[in-house]
C-alpha positions, 0 to 999 in steps of 0.5 A: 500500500503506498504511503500518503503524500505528505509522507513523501513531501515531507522527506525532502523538508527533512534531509535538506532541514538536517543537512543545513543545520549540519553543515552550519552547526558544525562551523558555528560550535568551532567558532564558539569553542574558539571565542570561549575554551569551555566545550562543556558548557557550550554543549551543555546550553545546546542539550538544556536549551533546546530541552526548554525551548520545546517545553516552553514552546509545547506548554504554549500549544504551539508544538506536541511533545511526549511528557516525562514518564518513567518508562520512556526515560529508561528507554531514552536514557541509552540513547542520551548516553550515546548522545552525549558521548558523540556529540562531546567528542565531536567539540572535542574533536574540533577543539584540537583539530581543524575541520577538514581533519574530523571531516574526513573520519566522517567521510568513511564512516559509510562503510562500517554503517552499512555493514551494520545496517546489515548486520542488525538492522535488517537491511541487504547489503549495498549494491556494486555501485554503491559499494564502488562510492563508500570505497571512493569516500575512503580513497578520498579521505586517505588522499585528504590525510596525506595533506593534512595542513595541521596534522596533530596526534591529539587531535587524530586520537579524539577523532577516533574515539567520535568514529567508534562512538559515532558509528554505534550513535548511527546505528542505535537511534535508528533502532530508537526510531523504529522501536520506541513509540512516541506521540510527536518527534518534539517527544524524540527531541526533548527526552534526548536533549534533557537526559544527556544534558545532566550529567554535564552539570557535574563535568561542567563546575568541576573543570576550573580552566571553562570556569575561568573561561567563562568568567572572562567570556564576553559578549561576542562568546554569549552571542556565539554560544546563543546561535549554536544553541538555535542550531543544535534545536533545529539540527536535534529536530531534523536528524530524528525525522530524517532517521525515521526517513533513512537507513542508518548508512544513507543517513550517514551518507546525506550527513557527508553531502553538506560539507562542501559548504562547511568546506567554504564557509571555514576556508574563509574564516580560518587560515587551519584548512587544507590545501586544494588538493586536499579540498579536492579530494572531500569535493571527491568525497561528495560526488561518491556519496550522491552516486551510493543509493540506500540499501532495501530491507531483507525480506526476512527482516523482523525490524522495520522502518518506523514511519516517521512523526509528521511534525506537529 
């Protein structure tokens, strides 16, 4: 039986709402931490102000959002924790790496996806094509390492802690997704965001360096950590719906297909980017992951894709 229409025209609104939020968020949390060195406490007015931000906008009957209950909380609480653990490891990522440098761990990330698509999610295999452009993302992000303009151990090292816990986040939600009865994607949102907000509280005030550094925080470092918190709301609400559209590999793949833009917009404003070859070969990264096409489901799946929560 086909789907409704506005099942379909809903598809688009949410990867190209996801893919912008994406791109921008990941440029505006490296502006911020740059402004002011207190990666926790950036994270943590995204994860606690985009709670809010839906509560105060359900309360007022604008949007629907899934009270807090019990059970709900313990089937969120996993995903908060991986959550929490990517996220984190992405600022702190950025912190000690240039964007290119994340950029390309994230390029091949497609890969170890599909197989766990596979693996656990019920779905085939890729096709030959789509086999031969997750191949061409890992020959374009070896190519980019060899040009690295500001190679850094500790940087690598945070970079492969995110891939290992990234690749888990991509896989879990989307069994989230499916699995996890919610009245409204704003439910999704808010449960995820509040219960890994709290565990920060208590890396936050234990850090002296971000108290200090937030006790000389100026206004132009409030502004930025305000606009990655007005990002980190539609980039949350965005990536739930398009894991409800998606498989985790093809979720993964349109999350790679925005970063050309990030490419431009930190060229521009930093002078730690890669040289052109470098950026050749993410451009090169790009054009192999529009080719990939999703994976259908095994006929003897017992998971099924979740139809997703039409915004509410």
């Amino acid at each position: 039986m086909p789907e409704p229409k506005r099942f379909f025209s809903i598809t688009p609104l949410a990867v190209s709402g996801y893919m912008l939020c994406s791109a921008t968020l990941l440029i505006s949390n490296k502006y911020a931490v740059y402004k002011v060195a207190a990666p926790s406490f950036i994270l943590f007015s995204q994860l606690m102000g985009t709670a809010l931000v839906v509560k105060l906008f359900s309360s007022l009957g604008k949007i629907e959002c899934d009270p807090l209950e019990k059970t709900k909380v313990k089937q969120f609480m996993p995903v908060a924790l991986i959550f929490l653990a990517t996220i984190f490891s992405n600022m702190k990522s950025l912190q000690y790496a240039n964007v290119e440098t994340f950029m390309v761990f994230r390029f091949s990330t497609p890969i170890v996806v599909s197989i766990a698509d596979y693996l656990f999610l019920g779905r085939k295999l890729p096709s030959t094509r789509s086999w031969g452009c997750l191949f061409a993302l890992l020959v374009g992000a070896f190519g980019y390492a060899s040009t690295d303009s500001a190679f850094e151990v500790k940087g690598y090292t945070f970079c492969a802690v995110w891939y290992c816990i990234f690749c888990l986040d991509q896989i879990y939600l989307k069994h989230v997704t499916n699995t996890v009865k919610m009245q409204s994607n704003w439910g999704r949102v808010f449960y995820s965001n509040l219960l890994a907000s709290l565990p920060l509280v208590f890396t936050l005030f234990n850090d002296p360096e971000e108290i200090t550094a937030l006790k000389n925080m100026s206004a132009d470092a409030a502004f930025a950590v305000f606009v990655s918190v007005a990002l980190g709301v539609g980039m949350s609400y965005f990536a739930w719906m398009a894991r409800s559209l998606l498989s985790a590999a093809s979720f993964t793949v349109v999350g790679n297909t925005c970063k050309v833009l990030t490419i431009v917009i930190n060229v521009s404003l930093w002078d730690k980017h890669a040289s052109g070859f470098g950026i050749g070969c993410l451009i090169f990264c790009l054009v192999a992951a529009y080719f990939y096409k999703q994976a259908p489901m095994r006929s003897d799946s017992k998971d099924s894709d979740e139809k997703p929560l039409l915004p509410k």
